[in-house]
One Martini backbone bead per residue (centre of mass of N, CA, C, O) as a GRO file, in nm:
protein
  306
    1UNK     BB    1  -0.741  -1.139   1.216
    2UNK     BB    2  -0.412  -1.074   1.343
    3UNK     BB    3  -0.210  -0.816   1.167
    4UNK     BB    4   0.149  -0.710   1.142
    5UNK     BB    5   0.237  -0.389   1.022
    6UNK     BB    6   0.516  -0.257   0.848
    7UNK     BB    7   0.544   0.079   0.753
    8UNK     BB    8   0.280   0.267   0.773
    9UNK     BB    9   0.398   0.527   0.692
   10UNK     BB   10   0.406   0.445   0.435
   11UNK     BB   11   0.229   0.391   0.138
   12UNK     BB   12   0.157   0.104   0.191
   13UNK     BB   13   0.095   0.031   0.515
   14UNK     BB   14  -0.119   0.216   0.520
   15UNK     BB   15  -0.325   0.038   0.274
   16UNK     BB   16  -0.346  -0.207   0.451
   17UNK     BB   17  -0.458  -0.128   0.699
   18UNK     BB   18  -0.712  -0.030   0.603
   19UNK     BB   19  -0.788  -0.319   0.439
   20UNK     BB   20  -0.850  -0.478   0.704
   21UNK     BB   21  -1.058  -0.269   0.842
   22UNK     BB   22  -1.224  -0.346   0.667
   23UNK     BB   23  -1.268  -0.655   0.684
   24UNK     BB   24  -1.232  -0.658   1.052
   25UNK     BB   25  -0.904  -0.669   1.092
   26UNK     BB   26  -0.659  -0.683   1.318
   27UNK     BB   27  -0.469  -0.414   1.311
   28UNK     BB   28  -0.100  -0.383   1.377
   29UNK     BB   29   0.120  -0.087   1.387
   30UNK     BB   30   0.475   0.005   1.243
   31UNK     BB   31   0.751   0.180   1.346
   32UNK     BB   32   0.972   0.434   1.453
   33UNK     BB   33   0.794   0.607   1.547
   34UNK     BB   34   0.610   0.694   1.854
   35UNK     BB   35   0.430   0.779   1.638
   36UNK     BB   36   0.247   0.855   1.423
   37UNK     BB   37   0.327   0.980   1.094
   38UNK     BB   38   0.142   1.014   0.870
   39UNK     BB   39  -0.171   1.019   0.729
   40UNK     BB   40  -0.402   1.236   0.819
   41UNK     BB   41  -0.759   1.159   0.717
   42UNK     BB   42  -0.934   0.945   0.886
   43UNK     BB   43  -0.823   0.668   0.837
   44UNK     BB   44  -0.758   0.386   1.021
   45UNK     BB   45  -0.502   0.383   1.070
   46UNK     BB   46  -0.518   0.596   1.297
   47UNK     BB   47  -0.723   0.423   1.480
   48UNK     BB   48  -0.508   0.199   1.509
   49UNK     BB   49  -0.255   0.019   1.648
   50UNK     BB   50   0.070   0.174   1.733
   51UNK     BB   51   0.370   0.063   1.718
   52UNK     BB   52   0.721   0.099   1.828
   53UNK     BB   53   0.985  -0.041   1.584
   54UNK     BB   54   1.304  -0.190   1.580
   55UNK     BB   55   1.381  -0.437   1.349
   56UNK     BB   56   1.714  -0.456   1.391
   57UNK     BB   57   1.612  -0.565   1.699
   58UNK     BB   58   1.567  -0.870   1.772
   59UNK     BB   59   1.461  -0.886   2.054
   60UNK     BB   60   1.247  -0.700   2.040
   61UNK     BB   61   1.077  -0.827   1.846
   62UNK     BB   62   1.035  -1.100   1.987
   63UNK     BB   63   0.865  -0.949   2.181
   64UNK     BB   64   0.620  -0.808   2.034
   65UNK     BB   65   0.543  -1.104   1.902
   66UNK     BB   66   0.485  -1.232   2.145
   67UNK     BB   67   0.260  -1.075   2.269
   68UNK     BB   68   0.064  -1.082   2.026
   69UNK     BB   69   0.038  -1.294   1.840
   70UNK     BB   70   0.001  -1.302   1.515
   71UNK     BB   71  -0.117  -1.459   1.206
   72UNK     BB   72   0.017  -1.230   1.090
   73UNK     BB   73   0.283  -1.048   0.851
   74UNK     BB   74   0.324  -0.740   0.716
   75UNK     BB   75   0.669  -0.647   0.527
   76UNK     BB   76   0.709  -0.288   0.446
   77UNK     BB   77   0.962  -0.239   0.543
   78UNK     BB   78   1.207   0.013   0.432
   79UNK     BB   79   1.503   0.070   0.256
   80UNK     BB   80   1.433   0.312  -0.030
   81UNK     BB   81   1.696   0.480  -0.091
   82UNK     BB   82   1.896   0.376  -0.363
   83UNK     BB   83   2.143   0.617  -0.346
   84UNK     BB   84   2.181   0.639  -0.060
   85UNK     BB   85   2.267   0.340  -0.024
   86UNK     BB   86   2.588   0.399  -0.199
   87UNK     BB   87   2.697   0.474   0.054
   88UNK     BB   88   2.934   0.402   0.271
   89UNK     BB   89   2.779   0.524   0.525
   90UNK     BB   90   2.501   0.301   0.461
   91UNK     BB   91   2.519  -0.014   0.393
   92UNK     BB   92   2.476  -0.143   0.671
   93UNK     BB   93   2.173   0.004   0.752
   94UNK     BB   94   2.042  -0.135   0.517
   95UNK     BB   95   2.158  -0.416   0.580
   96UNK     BB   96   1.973  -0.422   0.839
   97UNK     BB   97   1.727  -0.402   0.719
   98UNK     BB   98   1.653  -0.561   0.513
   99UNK     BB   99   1.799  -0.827   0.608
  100UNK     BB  100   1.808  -0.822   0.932
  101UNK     BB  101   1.495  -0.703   0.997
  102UNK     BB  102   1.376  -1.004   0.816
  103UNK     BB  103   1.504  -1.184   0.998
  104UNK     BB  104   1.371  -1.142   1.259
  105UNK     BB  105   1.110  -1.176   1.149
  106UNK     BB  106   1.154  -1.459   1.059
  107UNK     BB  107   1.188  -1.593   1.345
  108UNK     BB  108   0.913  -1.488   1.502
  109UNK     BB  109   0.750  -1.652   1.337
  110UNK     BB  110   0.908  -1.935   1.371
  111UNK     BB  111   0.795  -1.929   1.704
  112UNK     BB  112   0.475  -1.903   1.589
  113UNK     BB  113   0.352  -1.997   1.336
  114UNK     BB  114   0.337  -1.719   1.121
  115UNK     BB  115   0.252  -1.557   0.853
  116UNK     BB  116   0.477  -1.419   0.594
  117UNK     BB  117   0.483  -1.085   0.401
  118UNK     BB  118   0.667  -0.993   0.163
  119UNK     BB  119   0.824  -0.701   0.015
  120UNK     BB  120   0.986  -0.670  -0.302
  121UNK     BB  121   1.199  -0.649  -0.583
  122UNK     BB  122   1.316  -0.590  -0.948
  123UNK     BB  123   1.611  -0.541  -0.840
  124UNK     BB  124   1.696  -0.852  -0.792
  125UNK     BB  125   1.789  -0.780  -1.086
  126UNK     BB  126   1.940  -0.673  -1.415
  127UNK     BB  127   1.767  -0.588  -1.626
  128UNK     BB  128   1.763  -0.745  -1.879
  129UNK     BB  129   1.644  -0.737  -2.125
  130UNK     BB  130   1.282  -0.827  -2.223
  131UNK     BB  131   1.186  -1.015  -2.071
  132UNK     BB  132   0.999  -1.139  -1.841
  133UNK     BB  133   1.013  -1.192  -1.486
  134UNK     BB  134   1.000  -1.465  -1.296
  135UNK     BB  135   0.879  -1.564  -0.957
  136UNK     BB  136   1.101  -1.822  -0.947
  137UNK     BB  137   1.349  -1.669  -1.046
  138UNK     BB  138   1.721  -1.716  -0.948
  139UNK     BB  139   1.877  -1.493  -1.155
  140UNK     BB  140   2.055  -1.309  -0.985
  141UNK     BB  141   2.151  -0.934  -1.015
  142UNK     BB  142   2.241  -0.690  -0.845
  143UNK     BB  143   2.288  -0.347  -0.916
  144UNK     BB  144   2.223  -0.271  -0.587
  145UNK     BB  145   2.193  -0.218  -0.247
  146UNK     BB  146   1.902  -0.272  -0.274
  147UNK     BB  147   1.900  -0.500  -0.425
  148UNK     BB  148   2.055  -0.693  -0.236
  149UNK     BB  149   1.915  -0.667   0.035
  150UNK     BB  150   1.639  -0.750  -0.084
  151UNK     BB  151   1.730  -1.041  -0.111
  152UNK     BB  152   1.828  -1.138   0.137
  153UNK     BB  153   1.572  -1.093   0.258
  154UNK     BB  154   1.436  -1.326   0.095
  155UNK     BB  155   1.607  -1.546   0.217
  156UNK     BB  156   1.529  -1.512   0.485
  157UNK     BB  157   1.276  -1.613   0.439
  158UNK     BB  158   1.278  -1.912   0.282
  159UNK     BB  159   1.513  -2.012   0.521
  160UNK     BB  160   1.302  -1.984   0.755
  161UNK     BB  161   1.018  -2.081   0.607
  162UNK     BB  162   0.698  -2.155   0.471
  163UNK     BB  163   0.475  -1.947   0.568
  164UNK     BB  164   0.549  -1.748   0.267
  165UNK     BB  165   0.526  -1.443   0.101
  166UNK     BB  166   0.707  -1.313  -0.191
  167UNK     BB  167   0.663  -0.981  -0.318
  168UNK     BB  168   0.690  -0.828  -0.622
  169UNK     BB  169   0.777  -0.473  -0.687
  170UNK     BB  170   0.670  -0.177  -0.922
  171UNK     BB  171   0.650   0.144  -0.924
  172UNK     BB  172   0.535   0.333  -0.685
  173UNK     BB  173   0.186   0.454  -0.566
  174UNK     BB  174   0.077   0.679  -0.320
  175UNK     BB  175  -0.068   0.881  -0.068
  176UNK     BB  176   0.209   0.823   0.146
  177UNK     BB  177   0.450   1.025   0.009
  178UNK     BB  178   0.693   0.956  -0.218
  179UNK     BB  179   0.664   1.011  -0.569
  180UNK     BB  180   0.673   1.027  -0.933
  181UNK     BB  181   0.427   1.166  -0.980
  182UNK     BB  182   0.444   1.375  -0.710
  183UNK     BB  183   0.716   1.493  -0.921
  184UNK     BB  184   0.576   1.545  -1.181
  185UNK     BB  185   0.351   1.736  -1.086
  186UNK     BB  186   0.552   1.960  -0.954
  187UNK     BB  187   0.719   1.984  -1.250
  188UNK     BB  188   0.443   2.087  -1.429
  189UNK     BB  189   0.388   2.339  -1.311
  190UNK     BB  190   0.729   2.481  -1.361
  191UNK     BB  191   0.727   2.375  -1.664
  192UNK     BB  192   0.751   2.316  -2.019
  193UNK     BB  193   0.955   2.098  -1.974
  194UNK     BB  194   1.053   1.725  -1.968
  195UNK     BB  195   1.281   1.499  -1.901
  196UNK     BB  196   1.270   1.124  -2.009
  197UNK     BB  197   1.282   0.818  -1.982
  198UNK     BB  198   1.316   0.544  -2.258
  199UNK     BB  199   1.420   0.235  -2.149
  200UNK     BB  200   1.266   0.199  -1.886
  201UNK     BB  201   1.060  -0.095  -1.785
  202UNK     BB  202   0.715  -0.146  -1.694
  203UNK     BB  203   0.502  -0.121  -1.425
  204UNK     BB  204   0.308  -0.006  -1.215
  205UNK     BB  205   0.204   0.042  -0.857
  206UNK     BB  206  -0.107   0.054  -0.628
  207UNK     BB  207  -0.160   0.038  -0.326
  208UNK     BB  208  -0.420   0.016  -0.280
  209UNK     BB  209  -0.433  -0.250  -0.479
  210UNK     BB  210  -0.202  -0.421  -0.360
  211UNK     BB  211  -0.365  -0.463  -0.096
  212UNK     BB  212  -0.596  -0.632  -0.125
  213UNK     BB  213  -0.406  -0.872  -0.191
  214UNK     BB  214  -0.231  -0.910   0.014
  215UNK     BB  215  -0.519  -1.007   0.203
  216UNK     BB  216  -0.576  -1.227   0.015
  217UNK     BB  217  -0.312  -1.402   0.089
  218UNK     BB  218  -0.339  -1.411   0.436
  219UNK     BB  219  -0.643  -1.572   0.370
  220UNK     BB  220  -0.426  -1.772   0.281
  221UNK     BB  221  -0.224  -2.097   0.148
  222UNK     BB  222  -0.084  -1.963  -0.115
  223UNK     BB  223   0.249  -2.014  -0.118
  224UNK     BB  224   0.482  -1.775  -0.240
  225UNK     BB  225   0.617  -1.685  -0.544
  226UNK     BB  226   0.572  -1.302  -0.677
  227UNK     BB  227   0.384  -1.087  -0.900
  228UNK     BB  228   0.290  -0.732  -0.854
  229UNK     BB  229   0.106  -0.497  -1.132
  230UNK     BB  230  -0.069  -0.362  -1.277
  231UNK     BB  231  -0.198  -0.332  -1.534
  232UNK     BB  232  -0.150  -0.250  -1.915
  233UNK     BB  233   0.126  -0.339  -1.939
  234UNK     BB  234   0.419  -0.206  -2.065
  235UNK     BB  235   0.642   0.069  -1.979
  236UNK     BB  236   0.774   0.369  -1.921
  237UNK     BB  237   0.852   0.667  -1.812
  238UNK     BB  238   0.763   0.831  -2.011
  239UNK     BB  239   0.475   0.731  -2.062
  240UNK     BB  240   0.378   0.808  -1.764
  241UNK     BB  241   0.400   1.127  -1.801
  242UNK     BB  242   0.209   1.125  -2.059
  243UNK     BB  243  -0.030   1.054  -1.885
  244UNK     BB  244  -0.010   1.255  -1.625
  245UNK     BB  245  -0.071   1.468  -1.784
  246UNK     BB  246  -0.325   1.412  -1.919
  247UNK     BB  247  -0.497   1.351  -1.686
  248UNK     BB  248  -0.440   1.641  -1.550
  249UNK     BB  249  -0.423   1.888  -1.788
  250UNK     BB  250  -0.148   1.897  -1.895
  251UNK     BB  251   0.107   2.096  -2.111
  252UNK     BB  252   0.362   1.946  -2.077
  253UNK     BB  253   0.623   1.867  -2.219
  254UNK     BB  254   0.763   1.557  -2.321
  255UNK     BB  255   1.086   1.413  -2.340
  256UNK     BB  256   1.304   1.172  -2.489
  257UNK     BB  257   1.530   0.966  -2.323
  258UNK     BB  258   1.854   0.812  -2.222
  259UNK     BB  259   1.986   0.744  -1.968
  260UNK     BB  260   2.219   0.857  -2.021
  261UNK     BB  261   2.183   1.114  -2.112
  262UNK     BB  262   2.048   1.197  -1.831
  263UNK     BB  263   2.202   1.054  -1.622
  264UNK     BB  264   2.406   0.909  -1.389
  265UNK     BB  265   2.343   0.732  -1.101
  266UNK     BB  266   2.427   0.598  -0.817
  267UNK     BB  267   2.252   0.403  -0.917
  268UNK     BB  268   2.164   0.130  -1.069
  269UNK     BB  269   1.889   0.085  -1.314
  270UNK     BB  270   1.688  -0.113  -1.482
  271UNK     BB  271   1.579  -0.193  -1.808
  272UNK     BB  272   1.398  -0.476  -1.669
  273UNK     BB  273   1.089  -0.491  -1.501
  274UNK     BB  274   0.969  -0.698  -1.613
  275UNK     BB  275   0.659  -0.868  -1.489
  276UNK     BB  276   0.528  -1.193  -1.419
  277UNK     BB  277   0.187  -1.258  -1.302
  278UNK     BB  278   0.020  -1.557  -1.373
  279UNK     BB  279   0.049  -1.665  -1.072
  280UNK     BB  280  -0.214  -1.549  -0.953
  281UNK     BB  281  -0.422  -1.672  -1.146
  282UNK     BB  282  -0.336  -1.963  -1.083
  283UNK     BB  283  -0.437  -1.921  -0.761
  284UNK     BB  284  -0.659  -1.736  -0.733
  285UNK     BB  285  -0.602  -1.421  -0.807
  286UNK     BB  286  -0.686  -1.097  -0.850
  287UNK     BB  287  -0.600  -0.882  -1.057
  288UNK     BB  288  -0.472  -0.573  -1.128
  289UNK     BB  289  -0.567  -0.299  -1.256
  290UNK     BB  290  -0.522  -0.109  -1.449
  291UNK     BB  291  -0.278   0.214  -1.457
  292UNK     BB  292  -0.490   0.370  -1.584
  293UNK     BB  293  -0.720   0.363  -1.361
  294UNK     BB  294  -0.506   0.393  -1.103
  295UNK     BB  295  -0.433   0.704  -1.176
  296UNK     BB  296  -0.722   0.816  -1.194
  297UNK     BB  297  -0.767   0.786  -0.898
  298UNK     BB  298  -0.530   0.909  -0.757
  299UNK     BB  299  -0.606   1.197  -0.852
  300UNK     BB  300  -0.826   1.200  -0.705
  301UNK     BB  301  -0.701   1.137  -0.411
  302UNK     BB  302  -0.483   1.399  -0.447
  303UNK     BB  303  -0.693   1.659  -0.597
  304UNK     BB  304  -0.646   1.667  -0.928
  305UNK     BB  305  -0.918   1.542  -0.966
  306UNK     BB  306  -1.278   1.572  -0.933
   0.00000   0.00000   0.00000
């Protein structure tokens, strides 16, 4: 199967590319620079095809996929920068790529009659109240522009394909990239307490693992919408930075705020992640290991416990 990748340089995208790779798929990876640049690691990733494109350029677009011809695209490109994305100077970029790049892109699939699978996110709603949300719920709520622009793209992917799955995750963390793990990581360094908020709850998820399924998703034909979150249950990120020092053998003091107290971004935040999975196991894809044992393996791949 010929698969294009957008986002390799991404966190998700690095991890989609290696996992094609070890099963054999010829995977094709873009992103905006002239050149690959994320991690350098000696993964598949950097040895596979590499082309750059603005998924912006309609044009652009339609002419790469034309040439390539790919059986499937994996859309993990995003402007996910979710504070920065509320300056004024900025929402139409985002909603350039968010919403126009993946219209573009879902153009040139139904020119080609080619699987796309997009990942979303659980910002597409308004994060109230405690029920976990289902993958077909369509109470859409975004608190902030980059919520706003990622339903877009959802939109887009579905008034305009058949042939498309479309994947919410949450609180990504993976080997390629800034995520809150080695944020908290480098944080308990050099400090003896850490505040943290314990009223937003979620669960993580591994790109590893989150890769490994999304190839299972498009050696398949069983489309629609999915949520995808490691398993493990659901907790605070107060609650995951304290599991965070534990597995890596920091002493640093871990503090319960509420996000008020913590002092409001500018962008608003869910304070209700959770996403129900049901419909993996009912479809017949294995669910993601718990996120206690993807921090484990986590922190082995970047050093930090051998």
């Amino acid at each position: 199967m010929k698969v294009f990748v957008t986002g390799v340089a991404g966190q998700l995208g690095h991890d989609v590319m290696n996992e094609l790779a070890k099963r054999g798929h010829e995977g094709i990876g873009t992103d905006l620079a002239a050149e690959y640049n994320g991690v350098q690691d000696g993964s598949a990733v950097t040895k596979m095809p590499y082309v750059s494109l603005d998924i912006t350029n309609a044009d652009a677009v339609s002419q790469m996929l034309e040439e390539l011809r790919p059986d499937a695209v994996i859309h993990c490109a995003a402007w996910t920068a979710v504070d920065l994305a509320e300056d004024d100077d900025k929402v139409e970029k985002v909603r350039a790529v968010n919403a126009g790049g993946t219209r573009n892109i879902a153009n040139a699939c139904k020119k080609l009659d080619c699987k796309m699978l997009y990942l979303s996110t659980d910002y597409v709603f308004d994060g109230q109240g405690t029920e976990p949300w289902q993958p077909d719920c369509k109470d859409y709520k975004p608190l902030n522009v980059y919520g706003q622009t990622k339903l877009e793209g959802e939109l887009a992917v579905s008034e305009t394909l058949k042939k498309y799955f479309i994947v919410r995750i949450a609180w990504v963390f993976g080997l390629n990239g800034k995520n809150f793990i080695k944020t908290m990581l480098n944080v308990g360094k050099t400090h003896d307490t850490v505040r943290v908020v314990n009223d937003q709850i979620g669960t993580p998820t591994y790109t590893y693992d989150l890769a490994r399924l999304l190839v299972d998703m498009i050696e398949s034909d069983k489309y629609g919408y999915y949520h995808a979150t490691n398993e493990g249950g659901y907790i605070s990120w107060y609650d995951f930075t304290r599991e965070i020092f534990r597995q890596a053998g920091y002493s640093t003091k871990v503090i319960p705020v509420t996000t008020e107290e913590y002092g409001l971004s500018k962008a608003a935040r869910p304070f209700n992640s959770r996403l129900d999975k049901h419909k993996l196991v009912e479809n017949g894809f294995q669910p993601l290991p718990s996120w206690q044992d993807a921090l484990g393996r986590y922190l082995v791949e970047i050093g930090v416990n051998q």
